[in-house]
PyMOL Python script that loads the backbone (N, CA, C, O; Angstrom):
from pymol import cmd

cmd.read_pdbstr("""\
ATOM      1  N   UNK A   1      19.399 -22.773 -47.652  1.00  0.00           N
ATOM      2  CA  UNK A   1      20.776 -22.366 -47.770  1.00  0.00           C
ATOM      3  C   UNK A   1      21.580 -23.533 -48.340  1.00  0.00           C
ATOM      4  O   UNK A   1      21.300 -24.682 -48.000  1.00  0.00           O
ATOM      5  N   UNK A   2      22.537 -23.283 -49.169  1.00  0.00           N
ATOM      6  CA  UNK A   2      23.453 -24.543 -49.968  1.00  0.00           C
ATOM      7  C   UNK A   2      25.036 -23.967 -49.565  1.00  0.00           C
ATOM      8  O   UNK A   2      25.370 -22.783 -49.602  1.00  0.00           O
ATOM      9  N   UNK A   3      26.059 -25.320 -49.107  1.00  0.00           N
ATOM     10  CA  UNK A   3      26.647 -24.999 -48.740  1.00  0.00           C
ATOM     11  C   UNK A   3      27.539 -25.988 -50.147  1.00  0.00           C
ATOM     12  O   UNK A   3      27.136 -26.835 -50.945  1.00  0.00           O
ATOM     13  N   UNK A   4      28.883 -25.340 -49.901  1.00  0.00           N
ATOM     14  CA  UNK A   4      29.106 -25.538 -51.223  1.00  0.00           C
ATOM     15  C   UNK A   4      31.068 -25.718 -50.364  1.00  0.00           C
ATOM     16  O   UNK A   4      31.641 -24.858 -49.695  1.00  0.00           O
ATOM     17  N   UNK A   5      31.505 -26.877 -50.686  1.00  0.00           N
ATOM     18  CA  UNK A   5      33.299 -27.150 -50.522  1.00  0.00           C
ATOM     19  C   UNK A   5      34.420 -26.408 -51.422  1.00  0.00           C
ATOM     20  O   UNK A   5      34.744 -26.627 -52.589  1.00  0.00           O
ATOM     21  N   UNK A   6      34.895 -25.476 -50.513  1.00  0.00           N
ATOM     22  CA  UNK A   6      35.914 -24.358 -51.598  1.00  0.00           C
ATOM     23  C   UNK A   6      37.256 -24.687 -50.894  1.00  0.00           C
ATOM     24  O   UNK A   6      37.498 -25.273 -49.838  1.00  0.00           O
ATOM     25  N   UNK A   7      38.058 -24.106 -51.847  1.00  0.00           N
ATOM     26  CA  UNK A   7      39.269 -24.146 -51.324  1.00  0.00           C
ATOM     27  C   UNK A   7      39.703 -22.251 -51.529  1.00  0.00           C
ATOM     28  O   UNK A   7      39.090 -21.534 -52.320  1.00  0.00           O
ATOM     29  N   UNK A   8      40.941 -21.710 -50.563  1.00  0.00           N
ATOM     30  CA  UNK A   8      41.327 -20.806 -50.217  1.00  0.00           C
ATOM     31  C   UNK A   8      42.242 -20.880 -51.032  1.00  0.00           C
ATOM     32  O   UNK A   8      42.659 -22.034 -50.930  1.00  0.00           O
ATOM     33  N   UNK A   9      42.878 -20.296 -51.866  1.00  0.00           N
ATOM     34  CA  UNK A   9      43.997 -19.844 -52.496  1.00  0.00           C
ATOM     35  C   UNK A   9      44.657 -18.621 -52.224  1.00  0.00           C
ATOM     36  O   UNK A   9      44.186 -17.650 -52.815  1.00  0.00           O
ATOM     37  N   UNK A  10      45.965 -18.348 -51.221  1.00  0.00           N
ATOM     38  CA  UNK A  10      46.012 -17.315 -50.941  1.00  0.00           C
ATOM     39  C   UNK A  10      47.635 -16.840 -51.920  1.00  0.00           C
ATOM     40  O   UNK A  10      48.488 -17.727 -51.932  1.00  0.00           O
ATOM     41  N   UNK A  11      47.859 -15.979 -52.408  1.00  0.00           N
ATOM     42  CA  UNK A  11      48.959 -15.545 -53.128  1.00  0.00           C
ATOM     43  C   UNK A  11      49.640 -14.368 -52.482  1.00  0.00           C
ATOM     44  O   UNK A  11      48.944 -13.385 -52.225  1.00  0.00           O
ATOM     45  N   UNK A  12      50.993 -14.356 -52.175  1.00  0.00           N
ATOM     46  CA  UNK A  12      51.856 -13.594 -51.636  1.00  0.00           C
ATOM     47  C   UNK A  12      52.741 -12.799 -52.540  1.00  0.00           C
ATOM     48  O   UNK A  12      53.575 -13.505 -53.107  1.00  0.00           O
ATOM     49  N   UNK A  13      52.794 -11.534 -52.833  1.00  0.00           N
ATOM     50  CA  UNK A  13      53.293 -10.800 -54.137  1.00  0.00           C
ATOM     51  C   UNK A  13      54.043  -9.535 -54.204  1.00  0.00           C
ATOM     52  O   UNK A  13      53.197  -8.840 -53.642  1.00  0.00           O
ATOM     53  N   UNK A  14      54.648  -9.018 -54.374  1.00  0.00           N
ATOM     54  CA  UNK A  14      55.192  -7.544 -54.197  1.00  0.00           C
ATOM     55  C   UNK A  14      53.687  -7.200 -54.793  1.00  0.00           C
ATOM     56  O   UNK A  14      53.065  -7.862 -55.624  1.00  0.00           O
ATOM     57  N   UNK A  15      53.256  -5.916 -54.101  1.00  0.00           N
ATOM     58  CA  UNK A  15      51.958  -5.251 -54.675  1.00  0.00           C
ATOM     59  C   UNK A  15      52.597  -4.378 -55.816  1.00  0.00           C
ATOM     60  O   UNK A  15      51.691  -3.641 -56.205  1.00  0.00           O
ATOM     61  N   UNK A  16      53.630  -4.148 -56.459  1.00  0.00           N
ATOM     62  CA  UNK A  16      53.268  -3.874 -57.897  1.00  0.00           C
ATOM     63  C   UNK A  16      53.392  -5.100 -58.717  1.00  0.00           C
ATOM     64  O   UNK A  16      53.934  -4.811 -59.784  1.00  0.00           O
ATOM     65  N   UNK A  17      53.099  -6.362 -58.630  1.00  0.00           N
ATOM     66  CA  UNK A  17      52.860  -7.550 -59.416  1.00  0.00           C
ATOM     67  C   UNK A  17      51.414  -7.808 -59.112  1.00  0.00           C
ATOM     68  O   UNK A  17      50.921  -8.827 -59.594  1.00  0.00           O
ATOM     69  N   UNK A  18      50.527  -6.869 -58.235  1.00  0.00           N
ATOM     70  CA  UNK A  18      49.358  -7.465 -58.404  1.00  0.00           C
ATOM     71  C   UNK A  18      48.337  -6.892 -59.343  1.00  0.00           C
ATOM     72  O   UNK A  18      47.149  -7.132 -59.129  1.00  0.00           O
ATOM     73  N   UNK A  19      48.478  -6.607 -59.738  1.00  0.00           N
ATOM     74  CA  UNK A  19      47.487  -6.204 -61.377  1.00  0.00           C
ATOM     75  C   UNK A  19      47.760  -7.521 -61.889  1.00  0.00           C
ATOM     76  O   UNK A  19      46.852  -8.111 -62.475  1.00  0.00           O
ATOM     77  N   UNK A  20      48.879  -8.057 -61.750  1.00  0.00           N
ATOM     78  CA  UNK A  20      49.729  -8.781 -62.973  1.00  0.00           C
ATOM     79  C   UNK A  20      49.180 -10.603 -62.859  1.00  0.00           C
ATOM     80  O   UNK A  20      49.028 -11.532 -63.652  1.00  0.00           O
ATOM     81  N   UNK A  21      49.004 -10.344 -61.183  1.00  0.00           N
ATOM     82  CA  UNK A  21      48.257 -11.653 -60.359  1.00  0.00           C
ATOM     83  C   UNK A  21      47.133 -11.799 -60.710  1.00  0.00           C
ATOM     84  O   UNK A  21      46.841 -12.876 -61.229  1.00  0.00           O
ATOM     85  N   UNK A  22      46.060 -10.717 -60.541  1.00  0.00           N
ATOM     86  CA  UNK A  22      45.208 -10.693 -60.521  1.00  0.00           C
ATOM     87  C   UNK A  22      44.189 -10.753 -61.834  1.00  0.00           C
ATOM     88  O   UNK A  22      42.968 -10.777 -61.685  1.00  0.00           O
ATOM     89  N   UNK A  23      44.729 -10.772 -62.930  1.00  0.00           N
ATOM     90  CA  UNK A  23      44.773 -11.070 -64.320  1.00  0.00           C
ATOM     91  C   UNK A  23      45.012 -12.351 -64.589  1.00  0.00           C
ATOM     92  O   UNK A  23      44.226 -12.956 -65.317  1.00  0.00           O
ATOM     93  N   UNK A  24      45.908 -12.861 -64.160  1.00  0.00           N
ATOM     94  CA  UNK A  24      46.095 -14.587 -64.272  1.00  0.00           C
ATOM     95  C   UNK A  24      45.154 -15.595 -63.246  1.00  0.00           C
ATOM     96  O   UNK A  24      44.657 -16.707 -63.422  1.00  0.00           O
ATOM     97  N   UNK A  25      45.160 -15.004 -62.527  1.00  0.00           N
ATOM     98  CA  UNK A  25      43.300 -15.394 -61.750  1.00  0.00           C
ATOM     99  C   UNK A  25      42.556 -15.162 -62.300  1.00  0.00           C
ATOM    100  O   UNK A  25      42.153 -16.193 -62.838  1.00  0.00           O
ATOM    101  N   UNK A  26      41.926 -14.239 -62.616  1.00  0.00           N
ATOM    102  CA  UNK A  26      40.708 -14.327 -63.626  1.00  0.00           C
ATOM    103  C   UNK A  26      40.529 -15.054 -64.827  1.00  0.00           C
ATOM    104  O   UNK A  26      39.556 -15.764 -65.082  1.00  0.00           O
ATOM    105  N   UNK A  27      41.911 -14.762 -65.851  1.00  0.00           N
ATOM    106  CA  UNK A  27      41.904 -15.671 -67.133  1.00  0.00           C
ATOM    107  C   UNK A  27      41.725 -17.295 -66.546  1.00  0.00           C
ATOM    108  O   UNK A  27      41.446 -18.193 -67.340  1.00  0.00           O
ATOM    109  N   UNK A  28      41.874 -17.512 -65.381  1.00  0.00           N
ATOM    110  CA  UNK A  28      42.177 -18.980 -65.242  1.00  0.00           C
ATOM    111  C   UNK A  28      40.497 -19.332 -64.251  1.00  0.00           C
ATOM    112  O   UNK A  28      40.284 -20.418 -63.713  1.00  0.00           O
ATOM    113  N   UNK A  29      39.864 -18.576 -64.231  1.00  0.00           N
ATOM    114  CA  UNK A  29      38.633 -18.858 -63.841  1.00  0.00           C
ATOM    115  C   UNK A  29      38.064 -17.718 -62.380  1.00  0.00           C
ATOM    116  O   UNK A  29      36.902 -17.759 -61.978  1.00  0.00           O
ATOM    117  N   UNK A  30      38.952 -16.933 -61.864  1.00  0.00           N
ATOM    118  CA  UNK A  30      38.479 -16.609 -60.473  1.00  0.00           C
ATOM    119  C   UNK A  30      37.299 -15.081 -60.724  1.00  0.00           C
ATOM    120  O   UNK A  30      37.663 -14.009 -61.207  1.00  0.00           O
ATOM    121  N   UNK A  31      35.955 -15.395 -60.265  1.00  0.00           N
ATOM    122  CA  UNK A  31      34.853 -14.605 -60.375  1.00  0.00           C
ATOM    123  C   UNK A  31      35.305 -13.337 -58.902  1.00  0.00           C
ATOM    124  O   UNK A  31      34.459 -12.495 -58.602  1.00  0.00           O
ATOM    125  N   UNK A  32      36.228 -13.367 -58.384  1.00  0.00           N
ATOM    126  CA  UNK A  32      36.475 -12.160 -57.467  1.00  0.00           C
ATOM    127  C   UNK A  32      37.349 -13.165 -56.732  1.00  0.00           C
ATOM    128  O   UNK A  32      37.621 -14.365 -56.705  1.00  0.00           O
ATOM    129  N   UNK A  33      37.749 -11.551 -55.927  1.00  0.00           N
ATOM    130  CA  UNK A  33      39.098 -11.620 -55.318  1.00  0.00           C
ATOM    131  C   UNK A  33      39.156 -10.815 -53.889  1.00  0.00           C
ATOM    132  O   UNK A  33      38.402  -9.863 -53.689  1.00  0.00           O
ATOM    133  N   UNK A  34      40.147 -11.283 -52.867  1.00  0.00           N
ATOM    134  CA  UNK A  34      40.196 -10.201 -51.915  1.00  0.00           C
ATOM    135  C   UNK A  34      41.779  -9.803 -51.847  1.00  0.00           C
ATOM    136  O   UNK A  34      42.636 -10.686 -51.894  1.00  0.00           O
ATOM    137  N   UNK A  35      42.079  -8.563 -51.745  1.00  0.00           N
ATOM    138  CA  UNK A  35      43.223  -8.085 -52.011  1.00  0.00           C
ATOM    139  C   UNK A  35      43.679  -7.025 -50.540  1.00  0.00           C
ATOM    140  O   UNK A  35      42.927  -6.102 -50.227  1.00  0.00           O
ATOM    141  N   UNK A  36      45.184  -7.353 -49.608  1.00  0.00           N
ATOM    142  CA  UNK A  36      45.242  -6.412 -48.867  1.00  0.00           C
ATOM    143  C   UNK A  36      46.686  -6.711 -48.616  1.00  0.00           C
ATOM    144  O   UNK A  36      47.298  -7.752 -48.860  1.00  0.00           O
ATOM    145  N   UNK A  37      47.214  -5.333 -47.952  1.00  0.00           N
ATOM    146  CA  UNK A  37      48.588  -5.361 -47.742  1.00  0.00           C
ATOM    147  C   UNK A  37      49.190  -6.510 -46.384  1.00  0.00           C
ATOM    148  O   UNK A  37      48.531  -6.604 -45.349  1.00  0.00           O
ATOM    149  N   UNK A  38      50.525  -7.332 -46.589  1.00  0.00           N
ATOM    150  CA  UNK A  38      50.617  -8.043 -45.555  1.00  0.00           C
ATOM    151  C   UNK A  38      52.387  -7.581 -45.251  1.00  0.00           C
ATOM    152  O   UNK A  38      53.021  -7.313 -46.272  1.00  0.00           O
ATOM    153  N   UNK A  39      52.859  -7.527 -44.412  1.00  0.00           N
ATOM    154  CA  UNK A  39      54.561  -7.818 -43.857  1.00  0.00           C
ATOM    155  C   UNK A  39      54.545  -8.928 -43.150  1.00  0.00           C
ATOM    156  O   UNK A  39      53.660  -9.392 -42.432  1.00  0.00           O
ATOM    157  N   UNK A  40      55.628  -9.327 -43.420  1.00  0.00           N
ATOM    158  CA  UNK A  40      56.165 -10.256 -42.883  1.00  0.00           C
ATOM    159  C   UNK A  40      58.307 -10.248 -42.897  1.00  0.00           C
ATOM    160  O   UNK A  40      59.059  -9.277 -42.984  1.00  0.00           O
ATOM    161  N   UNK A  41      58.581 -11.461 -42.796  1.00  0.00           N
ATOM    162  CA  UNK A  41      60.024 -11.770 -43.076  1.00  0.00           C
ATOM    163  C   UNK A  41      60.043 -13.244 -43.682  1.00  0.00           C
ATOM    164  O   UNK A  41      59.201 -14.089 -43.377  1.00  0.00           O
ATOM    165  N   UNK A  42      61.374 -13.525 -44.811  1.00  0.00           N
ATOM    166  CA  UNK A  42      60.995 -14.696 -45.339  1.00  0.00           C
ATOM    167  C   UNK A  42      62.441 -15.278 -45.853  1.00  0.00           C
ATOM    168  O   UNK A  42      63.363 -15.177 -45.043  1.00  0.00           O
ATOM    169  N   UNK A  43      62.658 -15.739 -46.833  1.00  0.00           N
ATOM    170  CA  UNK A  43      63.804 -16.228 -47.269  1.00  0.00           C
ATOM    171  C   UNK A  43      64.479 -15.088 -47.464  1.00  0.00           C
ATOM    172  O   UNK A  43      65.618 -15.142 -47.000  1.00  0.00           O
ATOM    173  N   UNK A  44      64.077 -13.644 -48.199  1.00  0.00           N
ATOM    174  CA  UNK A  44      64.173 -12.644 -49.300  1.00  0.00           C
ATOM    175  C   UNK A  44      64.651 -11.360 -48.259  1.00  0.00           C
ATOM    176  O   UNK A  44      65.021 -10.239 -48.609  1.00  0.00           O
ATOM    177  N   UNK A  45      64.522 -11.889 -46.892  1.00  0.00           N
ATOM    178  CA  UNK A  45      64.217 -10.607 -45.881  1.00  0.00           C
ATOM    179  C   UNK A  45      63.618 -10.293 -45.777  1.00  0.00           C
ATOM    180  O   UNK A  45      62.700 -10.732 -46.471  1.00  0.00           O
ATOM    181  N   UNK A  46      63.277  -9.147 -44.820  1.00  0.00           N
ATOM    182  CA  UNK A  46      62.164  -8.715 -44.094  1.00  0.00           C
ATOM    183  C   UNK A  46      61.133  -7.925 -45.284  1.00  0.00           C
ATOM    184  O   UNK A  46      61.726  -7.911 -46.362  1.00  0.00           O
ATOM    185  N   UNK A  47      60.328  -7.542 -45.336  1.00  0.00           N
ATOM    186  CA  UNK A  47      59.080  -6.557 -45.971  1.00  0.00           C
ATOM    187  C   UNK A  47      58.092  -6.188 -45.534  1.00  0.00           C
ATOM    188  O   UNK A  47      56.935  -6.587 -45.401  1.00  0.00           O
ATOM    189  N   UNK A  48      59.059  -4.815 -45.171  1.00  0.00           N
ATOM    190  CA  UNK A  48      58.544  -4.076 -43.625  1.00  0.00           C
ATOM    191  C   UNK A  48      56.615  -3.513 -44.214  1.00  0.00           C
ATOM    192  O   UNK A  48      55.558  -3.484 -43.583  1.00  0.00           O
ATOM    193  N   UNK A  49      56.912  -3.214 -45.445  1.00  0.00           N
ATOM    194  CA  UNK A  49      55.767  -2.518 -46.109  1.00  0.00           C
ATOM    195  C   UNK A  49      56.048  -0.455 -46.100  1.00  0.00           C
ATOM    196  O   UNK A  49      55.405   0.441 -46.645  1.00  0.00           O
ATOM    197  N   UNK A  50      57.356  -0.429 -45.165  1.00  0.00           N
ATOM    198  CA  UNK A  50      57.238   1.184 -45.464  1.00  0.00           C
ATOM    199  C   UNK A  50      57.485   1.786 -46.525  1.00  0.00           C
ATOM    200  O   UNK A  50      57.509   2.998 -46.311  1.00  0.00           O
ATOM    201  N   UNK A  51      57.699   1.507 -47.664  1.00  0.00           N
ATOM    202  CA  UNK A  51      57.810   1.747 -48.792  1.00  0.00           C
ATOM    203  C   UNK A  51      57.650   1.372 -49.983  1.00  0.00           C
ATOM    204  O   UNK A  51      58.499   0.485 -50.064  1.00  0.00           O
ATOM    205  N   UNK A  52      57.105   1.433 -51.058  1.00  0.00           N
ATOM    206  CA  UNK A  52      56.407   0.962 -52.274  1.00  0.00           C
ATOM    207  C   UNK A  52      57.143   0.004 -52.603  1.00  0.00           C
ATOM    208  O   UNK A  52      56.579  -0.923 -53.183  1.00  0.00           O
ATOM    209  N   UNK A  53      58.329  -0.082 -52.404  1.00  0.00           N
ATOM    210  CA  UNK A  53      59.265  -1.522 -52.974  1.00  0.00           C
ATOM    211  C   UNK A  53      59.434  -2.603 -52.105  1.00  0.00           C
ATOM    212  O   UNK A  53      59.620  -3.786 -52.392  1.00  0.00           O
ATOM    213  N   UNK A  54      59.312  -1.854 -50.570  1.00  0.00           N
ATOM    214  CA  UNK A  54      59.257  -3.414 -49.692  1.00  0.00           C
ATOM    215  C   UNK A  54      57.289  -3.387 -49.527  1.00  0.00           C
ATOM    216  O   UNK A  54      56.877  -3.533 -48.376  1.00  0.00           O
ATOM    217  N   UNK A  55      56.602  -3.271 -50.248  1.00  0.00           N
ATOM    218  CA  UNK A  55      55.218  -3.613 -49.687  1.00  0.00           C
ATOM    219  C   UNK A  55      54.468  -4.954 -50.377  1.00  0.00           C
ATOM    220  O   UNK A  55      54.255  -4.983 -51.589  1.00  0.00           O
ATOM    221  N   UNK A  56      54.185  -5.784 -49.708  1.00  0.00           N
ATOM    222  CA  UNK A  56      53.663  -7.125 -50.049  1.00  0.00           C
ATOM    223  C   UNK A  56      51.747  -6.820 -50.295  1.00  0.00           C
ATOM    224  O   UNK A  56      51.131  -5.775 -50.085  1.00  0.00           O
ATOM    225  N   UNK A  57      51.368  -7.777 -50.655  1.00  0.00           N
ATOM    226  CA  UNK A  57      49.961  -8.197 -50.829  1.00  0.00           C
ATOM    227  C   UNK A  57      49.666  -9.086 -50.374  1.00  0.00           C
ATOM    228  O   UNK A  57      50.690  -9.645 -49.981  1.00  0.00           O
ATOM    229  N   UNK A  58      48.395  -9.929 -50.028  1.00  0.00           N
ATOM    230  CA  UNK A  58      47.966 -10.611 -50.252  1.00  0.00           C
ATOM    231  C   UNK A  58      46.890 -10.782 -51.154  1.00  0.00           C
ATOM    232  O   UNK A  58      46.045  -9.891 -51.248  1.00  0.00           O
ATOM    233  N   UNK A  59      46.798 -12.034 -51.972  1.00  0.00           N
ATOM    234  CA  UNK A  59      45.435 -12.012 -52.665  1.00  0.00           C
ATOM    235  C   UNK A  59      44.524 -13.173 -52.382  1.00  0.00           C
ATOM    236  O   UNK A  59      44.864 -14.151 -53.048  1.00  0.00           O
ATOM    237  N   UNK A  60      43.809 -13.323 -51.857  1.00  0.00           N
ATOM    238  CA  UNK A  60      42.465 -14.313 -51.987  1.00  0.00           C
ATOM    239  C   UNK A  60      41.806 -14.777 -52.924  1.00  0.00           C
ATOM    240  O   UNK A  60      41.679 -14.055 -53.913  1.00  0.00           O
ATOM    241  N   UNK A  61      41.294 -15.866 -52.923  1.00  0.00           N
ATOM    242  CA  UNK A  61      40.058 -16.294 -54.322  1.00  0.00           C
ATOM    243  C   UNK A  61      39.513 -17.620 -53.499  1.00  0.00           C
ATOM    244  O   UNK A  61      40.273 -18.238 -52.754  1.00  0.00           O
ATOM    245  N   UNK A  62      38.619 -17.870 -53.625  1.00  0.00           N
ATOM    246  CA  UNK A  62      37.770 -18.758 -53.261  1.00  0.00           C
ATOM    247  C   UNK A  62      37.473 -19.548 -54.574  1.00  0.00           C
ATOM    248  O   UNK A  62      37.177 -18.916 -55.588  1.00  0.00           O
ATOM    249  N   UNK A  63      37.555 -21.160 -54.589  1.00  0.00           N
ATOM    250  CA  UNK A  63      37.419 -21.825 -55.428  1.00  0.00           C
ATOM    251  C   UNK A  63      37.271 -22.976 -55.408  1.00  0.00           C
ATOM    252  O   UNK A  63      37.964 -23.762 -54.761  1.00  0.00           O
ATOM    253  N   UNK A  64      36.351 -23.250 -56.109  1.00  0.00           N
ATOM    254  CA  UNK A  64      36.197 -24.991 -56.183  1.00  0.00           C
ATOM    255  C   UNK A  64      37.968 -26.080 -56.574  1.00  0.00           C
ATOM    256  O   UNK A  64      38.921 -25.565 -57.158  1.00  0.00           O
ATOM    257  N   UNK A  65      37.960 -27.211 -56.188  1.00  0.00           N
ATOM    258  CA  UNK A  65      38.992 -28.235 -56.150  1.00  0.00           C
ATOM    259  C   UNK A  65      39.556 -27.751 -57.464  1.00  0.00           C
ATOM    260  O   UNK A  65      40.706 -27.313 -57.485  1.00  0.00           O
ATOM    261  N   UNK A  66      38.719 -27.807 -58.720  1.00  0.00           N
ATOM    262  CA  UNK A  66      39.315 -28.008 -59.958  1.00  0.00           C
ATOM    263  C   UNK A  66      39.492 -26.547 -60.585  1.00  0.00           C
ATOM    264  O   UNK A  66      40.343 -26.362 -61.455  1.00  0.00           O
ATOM    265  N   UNK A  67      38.743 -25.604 -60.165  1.00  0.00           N
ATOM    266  CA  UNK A  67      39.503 -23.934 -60.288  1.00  0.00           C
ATOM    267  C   UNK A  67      40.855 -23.720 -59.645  1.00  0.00           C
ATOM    268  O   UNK A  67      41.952 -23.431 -60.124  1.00  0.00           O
ATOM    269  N   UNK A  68      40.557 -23.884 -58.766  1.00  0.00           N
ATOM    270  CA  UNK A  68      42.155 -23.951 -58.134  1.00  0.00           C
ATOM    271  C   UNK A  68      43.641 -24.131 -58.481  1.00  0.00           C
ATOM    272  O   UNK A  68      44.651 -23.427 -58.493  1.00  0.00           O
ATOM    273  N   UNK A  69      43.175 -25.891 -58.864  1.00  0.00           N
ATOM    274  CA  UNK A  69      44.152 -26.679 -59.714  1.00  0.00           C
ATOM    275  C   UNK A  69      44.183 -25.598 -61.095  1.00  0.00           C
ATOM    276  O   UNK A  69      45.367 -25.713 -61.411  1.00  0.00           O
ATOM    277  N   UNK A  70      43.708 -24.831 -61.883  1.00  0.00           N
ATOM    278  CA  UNK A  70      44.082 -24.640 -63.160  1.00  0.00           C
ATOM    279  C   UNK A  70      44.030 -23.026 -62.505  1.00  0.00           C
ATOM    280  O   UNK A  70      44.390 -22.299 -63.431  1.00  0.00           O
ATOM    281  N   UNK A  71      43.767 -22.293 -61.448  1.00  0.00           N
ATOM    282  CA  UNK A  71      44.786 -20.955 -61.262  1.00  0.00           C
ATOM    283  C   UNK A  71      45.944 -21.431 -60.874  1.00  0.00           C
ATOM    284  O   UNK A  71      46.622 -20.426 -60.665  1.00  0.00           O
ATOM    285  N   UNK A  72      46.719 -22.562 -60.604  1.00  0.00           N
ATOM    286  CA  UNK A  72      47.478 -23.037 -59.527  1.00  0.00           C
ATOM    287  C   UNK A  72      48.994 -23.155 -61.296  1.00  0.00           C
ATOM    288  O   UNK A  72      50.216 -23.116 -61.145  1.00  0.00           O
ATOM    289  N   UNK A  73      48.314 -23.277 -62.550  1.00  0.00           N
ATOM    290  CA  UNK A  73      48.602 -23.703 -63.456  1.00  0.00           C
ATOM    291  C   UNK A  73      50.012 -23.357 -63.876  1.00  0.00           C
ATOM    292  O   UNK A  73      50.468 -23.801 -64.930  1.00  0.00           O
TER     293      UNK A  73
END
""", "prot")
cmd.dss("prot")
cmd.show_as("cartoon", "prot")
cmd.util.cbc("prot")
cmd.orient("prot")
């Protein structure tokens, strides 16, 4: 077994910007992704998620130091 040092990149997004995310991760190196709905409250107010305009994402990618740095770009 090889264990290998990644870093977590997690991205916070209105979920209709994530097509839009998830495209600029890939062009910038990310081989997959994990994608799921999150609420919270923040600077912006709350985003309860009950409706298509308050619903957030999260996105994941797993990546080496220097992938990171250039999705981070």
């Amino acid at each position: 077994m090889h264990l290998y040092r990644l870093q977590l990149l997690r991205v916070i997004a209105e979920s209709r910007l994530a097509p839009q995310v998830v495209t600029v991760l890939q062009e910038a190196g990310a081989r997959g992704y994990t994608q799921y709905p999150v609420t919270g409250a923040g600077a912006h107010g709350e985003r309860a998620g009950t409706t298509p305009e308050t619903t957030n994402v999260a996105i994941e990618v797993l990546a080496t130091e220097e992938e990171a740095v250039a999705m981070l770009e």
